[in-house]
VOGU-3710 file (C-alpha; in Angstrom, 3 decimals, decimal comma):
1> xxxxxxxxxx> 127,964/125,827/41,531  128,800/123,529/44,163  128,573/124,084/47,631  131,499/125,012/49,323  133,261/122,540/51,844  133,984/124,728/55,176  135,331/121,918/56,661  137,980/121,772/54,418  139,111/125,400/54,338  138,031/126,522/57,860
11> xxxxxxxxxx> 139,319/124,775/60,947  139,079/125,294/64,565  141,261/127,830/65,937  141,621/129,862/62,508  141,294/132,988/64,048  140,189/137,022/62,773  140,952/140,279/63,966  139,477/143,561/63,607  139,629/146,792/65,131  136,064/148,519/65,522
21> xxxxxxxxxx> 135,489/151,957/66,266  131,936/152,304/67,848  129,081/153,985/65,400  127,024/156,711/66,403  124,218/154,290/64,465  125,913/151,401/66,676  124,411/149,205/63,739  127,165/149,505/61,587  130,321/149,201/63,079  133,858/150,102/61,337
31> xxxxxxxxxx> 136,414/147,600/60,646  139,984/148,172/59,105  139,429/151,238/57,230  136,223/150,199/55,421  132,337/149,798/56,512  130,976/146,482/57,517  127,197/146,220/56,637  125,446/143,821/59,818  122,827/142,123/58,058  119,863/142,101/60,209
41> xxxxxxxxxx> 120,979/140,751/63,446  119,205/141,003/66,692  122,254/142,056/68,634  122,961/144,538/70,646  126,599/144,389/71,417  127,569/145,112/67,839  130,998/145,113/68,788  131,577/141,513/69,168  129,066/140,765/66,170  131,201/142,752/63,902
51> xxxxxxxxxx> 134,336/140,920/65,263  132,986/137,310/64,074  131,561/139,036/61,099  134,949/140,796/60,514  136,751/136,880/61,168  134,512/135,820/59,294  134,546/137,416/56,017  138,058/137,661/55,338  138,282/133,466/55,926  135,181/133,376/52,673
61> xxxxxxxxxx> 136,036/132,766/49,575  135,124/134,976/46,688  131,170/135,365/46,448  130,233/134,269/49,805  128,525/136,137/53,131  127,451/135,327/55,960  124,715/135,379/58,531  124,195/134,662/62,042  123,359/136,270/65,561  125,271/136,713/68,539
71> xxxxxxxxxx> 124,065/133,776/70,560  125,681/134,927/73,824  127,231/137,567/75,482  129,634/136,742/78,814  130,630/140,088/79,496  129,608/143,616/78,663  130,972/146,828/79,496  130,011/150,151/78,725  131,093/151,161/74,838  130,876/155,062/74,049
81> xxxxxxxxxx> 130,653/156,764/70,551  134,221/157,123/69,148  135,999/154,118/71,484  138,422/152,124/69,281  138,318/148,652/69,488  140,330/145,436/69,172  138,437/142,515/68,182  139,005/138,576/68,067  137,510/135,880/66,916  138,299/132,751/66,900
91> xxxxxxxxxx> 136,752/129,327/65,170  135,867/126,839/67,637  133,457/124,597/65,270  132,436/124,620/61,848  129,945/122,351/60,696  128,260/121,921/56,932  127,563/125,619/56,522  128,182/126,929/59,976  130,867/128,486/61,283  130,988/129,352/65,316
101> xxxxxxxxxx> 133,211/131,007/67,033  134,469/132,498/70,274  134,348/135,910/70,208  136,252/138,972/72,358  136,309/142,815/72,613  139,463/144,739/73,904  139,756/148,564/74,571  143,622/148,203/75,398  143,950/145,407/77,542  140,383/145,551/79,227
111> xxxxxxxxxx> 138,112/143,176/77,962  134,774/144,688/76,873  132,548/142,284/75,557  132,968/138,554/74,673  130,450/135,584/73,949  129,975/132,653/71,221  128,547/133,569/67,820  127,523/131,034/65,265  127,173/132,039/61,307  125,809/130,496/58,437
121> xxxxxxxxxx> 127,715/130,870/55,125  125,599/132,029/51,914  126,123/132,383/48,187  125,685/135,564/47,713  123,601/135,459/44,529  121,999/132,177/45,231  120,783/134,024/48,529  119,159/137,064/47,172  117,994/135,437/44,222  116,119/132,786/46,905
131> xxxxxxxxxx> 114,718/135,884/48,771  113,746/137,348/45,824  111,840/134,323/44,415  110,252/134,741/48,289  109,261/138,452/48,136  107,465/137,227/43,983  105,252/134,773/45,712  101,693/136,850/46,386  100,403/137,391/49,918  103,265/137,578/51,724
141> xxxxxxxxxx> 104,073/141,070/52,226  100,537/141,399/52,906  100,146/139,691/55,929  101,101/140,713/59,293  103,192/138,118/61,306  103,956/138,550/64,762  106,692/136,309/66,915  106,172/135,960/70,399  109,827/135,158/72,085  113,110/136,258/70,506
151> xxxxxxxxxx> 115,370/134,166/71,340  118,376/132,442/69,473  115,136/130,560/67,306  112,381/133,482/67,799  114,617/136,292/66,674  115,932/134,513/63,473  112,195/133,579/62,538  111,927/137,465/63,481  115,373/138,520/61,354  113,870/136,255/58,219
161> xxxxxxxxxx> 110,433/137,794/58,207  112,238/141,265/57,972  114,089/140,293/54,927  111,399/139,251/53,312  109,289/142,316/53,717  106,753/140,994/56,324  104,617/143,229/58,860  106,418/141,898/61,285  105,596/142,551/65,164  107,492/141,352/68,403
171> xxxxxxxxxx> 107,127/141,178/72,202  109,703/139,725/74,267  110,420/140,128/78,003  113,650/142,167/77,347  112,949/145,609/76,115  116,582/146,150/75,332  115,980/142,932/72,730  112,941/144,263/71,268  114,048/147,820/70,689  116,939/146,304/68,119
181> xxxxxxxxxx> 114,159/144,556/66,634  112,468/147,743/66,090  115,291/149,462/64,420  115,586/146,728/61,752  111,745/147,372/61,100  109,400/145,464/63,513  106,955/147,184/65,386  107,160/146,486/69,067  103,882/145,651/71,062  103,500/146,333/74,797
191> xxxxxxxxxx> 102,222/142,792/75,453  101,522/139,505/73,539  97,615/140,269/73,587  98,698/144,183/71,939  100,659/141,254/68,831  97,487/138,977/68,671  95,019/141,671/68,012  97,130/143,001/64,802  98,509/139,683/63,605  96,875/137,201/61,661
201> xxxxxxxxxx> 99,841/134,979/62,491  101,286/134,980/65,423  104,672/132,486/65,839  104,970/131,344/69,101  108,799/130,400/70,064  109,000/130,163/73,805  111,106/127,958/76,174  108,537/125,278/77,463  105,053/124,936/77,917  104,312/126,893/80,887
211> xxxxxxxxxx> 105,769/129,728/79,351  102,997/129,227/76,153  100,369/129,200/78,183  101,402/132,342/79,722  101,739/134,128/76,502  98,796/132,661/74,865  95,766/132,978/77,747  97,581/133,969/80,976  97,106/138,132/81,549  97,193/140,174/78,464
221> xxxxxxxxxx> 97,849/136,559/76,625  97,349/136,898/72,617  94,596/134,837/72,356  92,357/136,768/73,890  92,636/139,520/71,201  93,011/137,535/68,388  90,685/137,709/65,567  88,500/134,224/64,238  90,523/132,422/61,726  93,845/133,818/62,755
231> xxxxxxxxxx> 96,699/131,025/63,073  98,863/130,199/66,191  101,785/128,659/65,187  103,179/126,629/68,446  106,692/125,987/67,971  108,045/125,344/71,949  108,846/121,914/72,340  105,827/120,726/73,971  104,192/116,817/75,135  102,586/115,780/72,452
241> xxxxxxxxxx> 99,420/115,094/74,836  100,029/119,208/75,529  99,709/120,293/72,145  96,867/118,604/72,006  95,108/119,815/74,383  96,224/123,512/73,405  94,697/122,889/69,202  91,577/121,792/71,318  91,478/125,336/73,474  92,472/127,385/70,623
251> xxxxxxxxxx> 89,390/125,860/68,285  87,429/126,268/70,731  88,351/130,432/70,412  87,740/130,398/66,964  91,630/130,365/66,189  93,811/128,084/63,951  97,098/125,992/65,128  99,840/124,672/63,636  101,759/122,409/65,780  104,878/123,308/64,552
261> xxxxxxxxxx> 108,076/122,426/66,585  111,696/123,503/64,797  115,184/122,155/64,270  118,195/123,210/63,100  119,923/125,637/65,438  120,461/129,472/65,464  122,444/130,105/62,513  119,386/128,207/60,107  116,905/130,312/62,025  118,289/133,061/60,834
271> xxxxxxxxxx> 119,450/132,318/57,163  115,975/131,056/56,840  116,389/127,548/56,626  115,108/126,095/59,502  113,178/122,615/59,364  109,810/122,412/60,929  107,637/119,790/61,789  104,137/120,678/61,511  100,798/119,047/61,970  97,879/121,480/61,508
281> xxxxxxxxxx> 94,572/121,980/59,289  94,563/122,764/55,726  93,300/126,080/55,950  96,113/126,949/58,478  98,857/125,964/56,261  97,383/127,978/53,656  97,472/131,064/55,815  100,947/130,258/56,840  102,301/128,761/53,393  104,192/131,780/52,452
291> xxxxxxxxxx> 105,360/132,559/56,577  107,090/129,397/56,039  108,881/129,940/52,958  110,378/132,411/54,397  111,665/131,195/57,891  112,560/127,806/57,201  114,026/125,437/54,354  111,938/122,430/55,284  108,450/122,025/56,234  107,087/118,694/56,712
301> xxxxxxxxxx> 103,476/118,123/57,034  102,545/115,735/59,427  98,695/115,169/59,546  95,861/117,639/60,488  95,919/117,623/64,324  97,685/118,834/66,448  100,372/117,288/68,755  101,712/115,111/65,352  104,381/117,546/64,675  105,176/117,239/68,469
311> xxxxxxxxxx> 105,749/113,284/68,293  108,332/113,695/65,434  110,294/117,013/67,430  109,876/114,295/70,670  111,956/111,837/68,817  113,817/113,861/67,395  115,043/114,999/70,971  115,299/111,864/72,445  118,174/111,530/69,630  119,495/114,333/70,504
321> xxxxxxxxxx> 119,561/114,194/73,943  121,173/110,424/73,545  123,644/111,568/70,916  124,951/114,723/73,405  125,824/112,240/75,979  127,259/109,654/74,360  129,541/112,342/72,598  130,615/113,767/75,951  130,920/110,164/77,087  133,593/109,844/74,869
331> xxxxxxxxxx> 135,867/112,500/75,129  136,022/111,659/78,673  137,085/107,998/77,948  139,464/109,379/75,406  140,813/112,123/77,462  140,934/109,489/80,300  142,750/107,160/77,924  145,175/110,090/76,962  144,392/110,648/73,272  144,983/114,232/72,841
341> xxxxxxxxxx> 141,265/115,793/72,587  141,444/117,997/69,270  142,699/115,358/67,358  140,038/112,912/68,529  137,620/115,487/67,667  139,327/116,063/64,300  139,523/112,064/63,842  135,962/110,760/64,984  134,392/113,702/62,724  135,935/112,007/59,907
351> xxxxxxxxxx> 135,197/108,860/61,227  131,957/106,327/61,172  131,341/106,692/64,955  130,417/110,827/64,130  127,240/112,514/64,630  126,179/115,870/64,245  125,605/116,649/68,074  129,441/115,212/68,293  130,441/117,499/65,685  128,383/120,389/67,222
361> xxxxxxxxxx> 129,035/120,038/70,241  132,599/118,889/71,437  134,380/122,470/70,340  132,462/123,365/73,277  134,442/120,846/75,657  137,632/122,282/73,452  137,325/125,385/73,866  136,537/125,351/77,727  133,359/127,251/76,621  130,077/126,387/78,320
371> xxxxxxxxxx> 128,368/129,470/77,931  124,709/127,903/77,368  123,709/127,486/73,353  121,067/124,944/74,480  121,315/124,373/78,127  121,526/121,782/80,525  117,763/122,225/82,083  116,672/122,033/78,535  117,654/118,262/78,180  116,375/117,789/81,724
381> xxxxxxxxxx> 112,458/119,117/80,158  112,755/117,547/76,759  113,721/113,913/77,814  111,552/114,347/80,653  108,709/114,643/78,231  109,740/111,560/76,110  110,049/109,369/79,411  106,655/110,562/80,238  105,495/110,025/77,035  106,460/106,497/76,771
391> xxxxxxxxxx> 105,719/105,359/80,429  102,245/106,221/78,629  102,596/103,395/76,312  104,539/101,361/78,643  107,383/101,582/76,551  110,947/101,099/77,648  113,247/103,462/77,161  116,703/102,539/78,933  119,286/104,616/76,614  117,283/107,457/77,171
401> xxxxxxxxxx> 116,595/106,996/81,011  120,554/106,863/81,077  121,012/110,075/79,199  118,446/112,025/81,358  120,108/110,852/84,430  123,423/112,673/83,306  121,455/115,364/82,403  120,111/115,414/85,725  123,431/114,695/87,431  124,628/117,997/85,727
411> xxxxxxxxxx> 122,370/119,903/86,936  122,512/118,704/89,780  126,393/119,562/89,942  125,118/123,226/89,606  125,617/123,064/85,581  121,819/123,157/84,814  122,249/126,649/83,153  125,568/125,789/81,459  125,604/124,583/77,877  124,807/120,949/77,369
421> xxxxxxxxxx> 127,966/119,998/76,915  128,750/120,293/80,226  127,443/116,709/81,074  131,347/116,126/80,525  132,154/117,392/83,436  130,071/114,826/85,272  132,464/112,178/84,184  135,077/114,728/84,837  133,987/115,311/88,740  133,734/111,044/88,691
431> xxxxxxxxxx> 136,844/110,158/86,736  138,998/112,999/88,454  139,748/114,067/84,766  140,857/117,706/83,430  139,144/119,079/80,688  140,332/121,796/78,460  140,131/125,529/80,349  139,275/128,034/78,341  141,905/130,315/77,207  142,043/134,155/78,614
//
């Protein structure tokens, strides 16, 4: 069967409705007069989930589901058993297999929840025949996995070990986040050192590399509970000097790492499909061989020490980071110019001069929507680390130095926590230009 071409039969602004009526379970919400089933998302406002879902379903073809999690929540009032519901959703992107969309709540005319979601579109019986072929393998099931961070990344590593019938344990900072966790099946520990001492993996998916530190041998950190031999996977995006420096302190415990940074954005997290670029010993890929066919699509295997999978992720940000700018750099010419935004969007993705940050990205600037999917501040860390990186080698680095300097000027604008499209609006505050508002 071939794989179906969203593109060509979903387009931004395509919109769904819904009406919900809120579940006692508040895991399985209503819609129309039938029952939609939530496939193991780490949500819990599962009144705007089900209103992408909802969208999103009745926009499939024949055959076709989908997966995702709500990747953020604006607004969030109180929703008691037996409320009734109006929900929206409406497509702001779609890109290869991913759908995202803005997403609203309504009791009457007061607005109850709303937020971006992002969903990944599966064959149905490709899908569970590729779980299946997962759950065959031997060892899998037997080994207990924890994640330490559940975050758009952590909790689809989390949602993907569920499926495929891992012992899977979490700790996060917000309880409320855990506890959904724990109704789809994980067990909950107290504190990352509680995960380490059950877990002979434990998948580390934090923001930077203070926060590792903290989770790994600050107070209560994992490591100090962990038993000899157990892996660490390391997947923040760390220096590559860093990670390191951490395989050299973990050895030195007794303990495994894989230097394993990821790629590919919520919605892979949590279909599974995730790429990761690893760098480890032998033995730790063996311990982790069937962890990884379960969480991610691609795993490439970089050498045997650590901080090699942290090079490739570098570059790969510096891309990134380059191509983000350069695509907000753009519409602001173009909108400056007075080419009518969508349909430069709708042109250049067609076009040679696309890339997938433009194509990820700009429906963002469209849709007035900067709610953060990958903020601002993170750009400011990551390119910070390649400049760093390369002063190291004395290596010049101008396009780069330029893009950081937006990012910088962005935050500096007060848009550090916004999404990271918002380096528009530096242009916009320069230029004097206006950018699309987002609609009510």
């Amino acid at each position: 069967m071939q794989r179906m071409d969203l593109a060509a039969q979903i387009r931004p602004g395509a919109t769904g409705t819904a009406e919900l009526v809120v579940d006692e379970s508040h895991t399985a919400p209503r819609v129309g007069s039938g029952r939609v089933h939530v496939l193991a998302t780490p949500v819990m406002i599962n009144l705007i989930e089900a209103a992408a879902l909802a969208a999103c379903e009745k926009l499939l073809p024949e055959g076709h589901q989908s997966l995702g999690t709500l990747l953020n929540v604006r607004h969030v009032a109180a929703t008691p058993v037996g409320m009734r519901v109006r929900a929206m959703a409406e497509v702001i992107g779609v890109d290869g297999r991913s759908i995202r969309f803005r997403v609203e709540a309504r009791d009457e005319n007061e607005l109850i929840g709303d937020g971006t979601h992002e969903r990944v579109v599966v064959n149905v019986a490709k899908f569970d025949a590729r779980v299946q072929k997962k759950l065959s393998r031997g060892g899998g099931a037997m080994t207990a996995v924890g994640v330490i961070g559940l975050g758009s990344m952590g909790g689809g590593v989390a949602q993907s070990l569920l499926r495929a019938k891992f012992e899977t344990h979490v700790v996060d900072v917000r309880a409320e986040v855990v506890k959904t966790f724990v109704e789809q099946g994980a067990k909950a520990a107290a504190t990352p050192a509680a995960l380490g001492a059950v877990c002979e993996v434990v998948v580390v998916l934090v923001v930077n590399a203070e926060q590792t530190e903290k989770v790994l041998f600050g107070e209560h950190g994992a490591t100090a509970a962990m038993k000899k031999g157990a892996v660490v996977v390391s997947s923040a995006t760390l220096a590559p000097d860093v990670a390191e420096q951490l395989g050299a302190r973990l050895a030195e415990r007794g303990l495994l790492m894989i230097d394993a940074p990821v790629s590919g954005g919520a919605a892979k997290a949590a279909s599974g499909e995730m790429t990761i670029m690893a760098s480890g010993a032998p033995e730790a890929f063996a311990k982790c061989e069937n962890v990884f066919k379960a969480i991610a699509a691609k795993v490439y295997r970089l050498g045997e020490r650590a901080g090699q999978g942290s090079k490739v992720k570098m570059i790969n940000q510096l891309l990134a980071g380059v191509h983000i700018a350069a695509a907000c750099e753009a519409m602001a010419l173009g909108i400056r110019a007075g080419a009518d935004p969508k349909t430069l969007y709708e042109v250049i993705s067609n076009s040679a001069g696309s890339s997938w940050m433009f194509q990820n990205r700009v429906p963002h600037i469209l849709a007035g929507d900067y709610t953060p999917l990958s903020a601002v501040n993170i750009f400011v860390k990551d390119l910070g680390i390649v400049l760093d990186t390369a002063r190291k080698f004395a290596f010049p680095l101008p396009l780069t130095a330029a893009a950081h300097q937006l990012y910088l000027a962005a935050a500096a604008q007060g848009h550090g926590l916004e999404d990271d499209a918002s380096v528009v609006k530096v242009y916009a505050e320069l230029a004097g230009l206006e950018l699309p508002k987002r609609t009510a």
